[in-house]
FIMAR-590685 format. One record per residue: x, y, z of N, C-alpha, C, O in turn. Coordinates in steps of 0.1 Angstrom, whole numbers, plus 5000, padded with zeros to 4 digits. Atoms other than C-alpha are relative to their C-alpha. Layout:
<sites>
XYZXYZXYZXYZ...
</sites>
This chain:
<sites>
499650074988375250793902501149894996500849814987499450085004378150593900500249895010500149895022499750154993379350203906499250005020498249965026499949994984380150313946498750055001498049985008501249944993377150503952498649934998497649955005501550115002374350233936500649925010499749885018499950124993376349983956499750055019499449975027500549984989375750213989498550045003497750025012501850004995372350303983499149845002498349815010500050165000371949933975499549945011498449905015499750034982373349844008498550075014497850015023500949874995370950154024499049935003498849905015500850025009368150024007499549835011498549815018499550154998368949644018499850015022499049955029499849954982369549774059498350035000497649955006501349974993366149924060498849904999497849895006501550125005363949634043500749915012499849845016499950094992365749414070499750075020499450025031500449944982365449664101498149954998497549885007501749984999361149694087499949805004499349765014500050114998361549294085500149975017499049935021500149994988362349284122499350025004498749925009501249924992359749534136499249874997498849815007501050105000357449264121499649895010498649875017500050084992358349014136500150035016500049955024499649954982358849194172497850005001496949945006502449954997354549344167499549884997498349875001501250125004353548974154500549905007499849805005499350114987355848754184499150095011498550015018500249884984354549074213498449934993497649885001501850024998350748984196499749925001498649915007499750184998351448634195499449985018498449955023499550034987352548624230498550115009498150065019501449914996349348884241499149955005498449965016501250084996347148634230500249875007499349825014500050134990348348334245499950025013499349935019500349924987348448574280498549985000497849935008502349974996344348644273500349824996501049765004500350105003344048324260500049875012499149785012499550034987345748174293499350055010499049995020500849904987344048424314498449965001497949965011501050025005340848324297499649875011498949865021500150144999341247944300500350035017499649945022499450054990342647994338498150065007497649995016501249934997339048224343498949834999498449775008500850135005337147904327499649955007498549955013499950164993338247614343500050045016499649955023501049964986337547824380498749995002498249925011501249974998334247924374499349874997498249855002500850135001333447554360499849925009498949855012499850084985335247414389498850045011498249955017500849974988333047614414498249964995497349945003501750025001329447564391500249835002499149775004500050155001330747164391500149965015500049855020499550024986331647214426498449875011497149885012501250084995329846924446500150025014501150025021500349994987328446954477499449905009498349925014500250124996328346634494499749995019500749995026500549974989326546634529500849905013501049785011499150074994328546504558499149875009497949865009501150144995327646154578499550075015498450045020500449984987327746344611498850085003498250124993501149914999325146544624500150164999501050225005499349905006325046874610498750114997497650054998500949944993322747174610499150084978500050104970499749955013321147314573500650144998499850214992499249885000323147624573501549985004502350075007498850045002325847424573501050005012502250025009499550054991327047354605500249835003499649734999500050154992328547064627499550035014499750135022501049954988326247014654500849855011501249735010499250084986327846874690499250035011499250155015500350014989326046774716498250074999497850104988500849975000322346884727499450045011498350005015500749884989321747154753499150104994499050134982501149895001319047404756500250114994499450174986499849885004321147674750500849964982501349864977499350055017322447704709501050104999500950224998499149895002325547824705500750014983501449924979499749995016326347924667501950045000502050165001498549985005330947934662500250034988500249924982499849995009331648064630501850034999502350145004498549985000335748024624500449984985499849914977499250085014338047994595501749995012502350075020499050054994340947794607501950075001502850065009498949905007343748044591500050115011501150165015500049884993342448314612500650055016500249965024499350044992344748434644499050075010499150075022501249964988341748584661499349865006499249835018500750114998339948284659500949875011500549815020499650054986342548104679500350065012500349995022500149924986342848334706498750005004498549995017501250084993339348254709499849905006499349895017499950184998339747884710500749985013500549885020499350064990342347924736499250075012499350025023500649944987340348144759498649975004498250025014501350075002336747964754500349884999499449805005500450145003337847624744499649895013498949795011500350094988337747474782498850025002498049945004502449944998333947674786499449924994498649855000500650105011332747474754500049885004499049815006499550134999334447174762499249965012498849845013500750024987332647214800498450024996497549945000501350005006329547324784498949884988497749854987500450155008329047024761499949895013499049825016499650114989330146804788498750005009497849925008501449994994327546894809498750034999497950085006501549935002324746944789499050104994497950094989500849944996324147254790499850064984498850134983500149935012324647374749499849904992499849784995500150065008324047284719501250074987500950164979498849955008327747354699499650034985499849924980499950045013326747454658501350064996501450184998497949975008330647504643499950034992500249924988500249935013330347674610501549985000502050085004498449975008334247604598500050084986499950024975500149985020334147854565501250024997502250015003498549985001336547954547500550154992500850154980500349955007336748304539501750084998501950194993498549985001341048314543500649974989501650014985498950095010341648094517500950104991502050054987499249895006342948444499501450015006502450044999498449974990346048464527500649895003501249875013499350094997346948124517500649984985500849874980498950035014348948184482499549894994500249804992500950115016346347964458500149865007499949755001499850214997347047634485498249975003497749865004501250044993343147704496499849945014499049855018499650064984344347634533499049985008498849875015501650024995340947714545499249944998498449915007500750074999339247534529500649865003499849795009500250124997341047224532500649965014500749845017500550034986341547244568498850005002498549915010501750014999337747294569499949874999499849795009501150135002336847004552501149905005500649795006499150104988339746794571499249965017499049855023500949994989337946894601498449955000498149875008500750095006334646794587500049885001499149815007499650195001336046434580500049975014499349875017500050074994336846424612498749995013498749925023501049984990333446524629499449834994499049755002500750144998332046194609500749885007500349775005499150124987334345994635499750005011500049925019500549934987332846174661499850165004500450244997500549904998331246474679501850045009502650145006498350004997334946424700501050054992501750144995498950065014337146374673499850154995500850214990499949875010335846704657500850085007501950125002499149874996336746964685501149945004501850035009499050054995339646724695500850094988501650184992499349955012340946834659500050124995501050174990500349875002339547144655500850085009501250195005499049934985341647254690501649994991502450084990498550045004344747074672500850134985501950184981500049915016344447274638500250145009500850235003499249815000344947624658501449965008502350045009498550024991347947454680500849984989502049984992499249995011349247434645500350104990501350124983499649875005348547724631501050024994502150024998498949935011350047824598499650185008498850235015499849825002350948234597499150044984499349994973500849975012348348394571501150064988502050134992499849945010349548484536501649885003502749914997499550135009351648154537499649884994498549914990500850085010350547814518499749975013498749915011501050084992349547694551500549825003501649794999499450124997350147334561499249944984498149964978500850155003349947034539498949965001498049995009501350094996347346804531500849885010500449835020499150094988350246574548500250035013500449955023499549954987350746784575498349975008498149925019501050054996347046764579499649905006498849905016500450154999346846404580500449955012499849885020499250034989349846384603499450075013499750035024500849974984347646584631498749924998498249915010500750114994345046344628500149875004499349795011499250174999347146014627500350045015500349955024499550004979348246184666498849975007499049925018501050004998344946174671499249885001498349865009500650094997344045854664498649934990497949834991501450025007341245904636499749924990498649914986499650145009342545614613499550024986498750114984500450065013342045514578498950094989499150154979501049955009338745604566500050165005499150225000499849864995339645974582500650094988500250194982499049975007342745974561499350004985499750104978500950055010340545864531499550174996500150254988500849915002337946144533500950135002500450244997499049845002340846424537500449944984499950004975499449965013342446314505499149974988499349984976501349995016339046264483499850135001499350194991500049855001338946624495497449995002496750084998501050055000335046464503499050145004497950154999500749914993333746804522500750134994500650225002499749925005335247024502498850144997498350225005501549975002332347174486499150045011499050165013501149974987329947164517501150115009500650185018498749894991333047394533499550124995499050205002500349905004332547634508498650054996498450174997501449964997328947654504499750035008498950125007500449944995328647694536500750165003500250265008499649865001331047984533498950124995498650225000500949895009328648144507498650085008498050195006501050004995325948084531500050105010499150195012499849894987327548264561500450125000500550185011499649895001328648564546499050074989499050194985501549955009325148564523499050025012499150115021501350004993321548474542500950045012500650155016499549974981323848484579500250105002499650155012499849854998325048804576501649975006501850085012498949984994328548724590500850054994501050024982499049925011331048964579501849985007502650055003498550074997334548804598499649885012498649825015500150094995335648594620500950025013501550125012501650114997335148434647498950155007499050255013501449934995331648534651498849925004498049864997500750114992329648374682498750075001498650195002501350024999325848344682499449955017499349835019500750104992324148274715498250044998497650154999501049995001320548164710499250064983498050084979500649955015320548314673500650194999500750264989499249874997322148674688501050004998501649905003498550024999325648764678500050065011499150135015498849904986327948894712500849994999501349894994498749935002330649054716500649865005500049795013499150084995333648804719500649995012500849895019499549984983335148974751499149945009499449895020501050074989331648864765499249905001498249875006500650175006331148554751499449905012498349855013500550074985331248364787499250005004498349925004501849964992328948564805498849994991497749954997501150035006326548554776499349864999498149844999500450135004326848174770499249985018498249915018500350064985326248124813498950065003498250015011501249934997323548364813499049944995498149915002500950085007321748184785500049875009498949825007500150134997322247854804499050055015497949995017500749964983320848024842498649994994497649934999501649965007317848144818499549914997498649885005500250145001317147824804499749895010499049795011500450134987317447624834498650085013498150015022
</sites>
């Protein structure tokens, strides 16, 4: 073999030990990078599942039912609301019942339990919209039995669109400051205070309750049909009286 041909095998020789050098580094950066993915994926798995066993469930001041209701008012008849605030069914409810309720409280004749759960929070891009309008609403039942459905009405007049982040904890705040519900209102939305008790009772109402969407009305401990929600609730009240 001469000079030229040692100096190309050489070269050859030289080319392939630096291409195999490469590959190395490509399979040991790609495994690198694999595990920081699991490793990330891991850690993001963790700190959920710790969040939710650390999750506190702190009982609200207002009056409130164990199955995790807010309880309004004290008529004969019991009417069970189960909503998540995200949902556009659930306001088309609100707008075509909310004056019935509002007249049915008023005079007497029910006993409102409100279940806010939250089982949207998935069609709000990781903001948990559901739940923290829930427990906004919550906050504001300990200001009053008023103050709840006052806010509770206001939260579907605002209505985010599902599968976007949903309002603000600001935007929140700013429909209760119209409202009137002051300070310690504002307070208990941003300690996020009912957070917890929101979602427990979620677990509750789609565990022991049996509720499988939303809204789903109760009169007397019976679900009925939503179209005949009225007549149900007025019949229960005739029967009663």
């Amino acid at each position: 073999m001469g000079k030229s041909e040692r100096k190309q095998a050489a070269e050859a020789l030289r080319r392939q030990q630096a291409a195999e050098t490469r590959r190395r580094k490509i399979v040991f950066g790609t495994a690198i990078a694999s595990a920081v993915v699991l490793i990330g994926g891991l850690l993001a798995v963790g700190i959920w599942i710790n969040r939710d066993t650390e999750r506190e469930v702190q009982a609200p001041e207002a009056s409130t039912t164990e199955d995790f209701a807010v309880r309004v008012g004290d008529g004969p008849v019991v009417v069970d609301l189960y909503v998540d605030f995200m949902c556009p069914a659930c306001k088309q409810f609100e707008a075509a019942y909310s004056a019935d309720i509002q007249g049915w409280v008023d005079d007497g004749s029910i006993t409102l339990d409100y279940h806010p759960i939250t089982i949207l929070d998935r069609l709000s891009q990781g903001t948990e919209y559901s739940t923290r309008a829930a427990a906004a609403a919550v906050c504001a039942a300990d200001v009053g039995e008023q103050d709840f459905l006052d806010y509770a009405l206001a939260l579907y007049e605002s209505q985010p669109a599902e599968n976007t982040t949903g309002l603000t904890d600001a935007q929140l705040k700013d429909i209760g400051s119209d409202l009137g519900l002051g300070s310690d209102w504002e307070r208990c939305v941003d300690d996020e205070t009912y957070r917890g008790w929101a979602q427990e009772g979620t677990d509750s109402a789609t565990g022991d309750q049996g509720v499988e969407g939303t809204p789903t009305a109760k009169v007397d401990g019976e679900v009925v049909d939503n179209a005949a929600f009225a007549d149900e609730v007025n019949a229960a009240i005739e029967s009663a009286a």
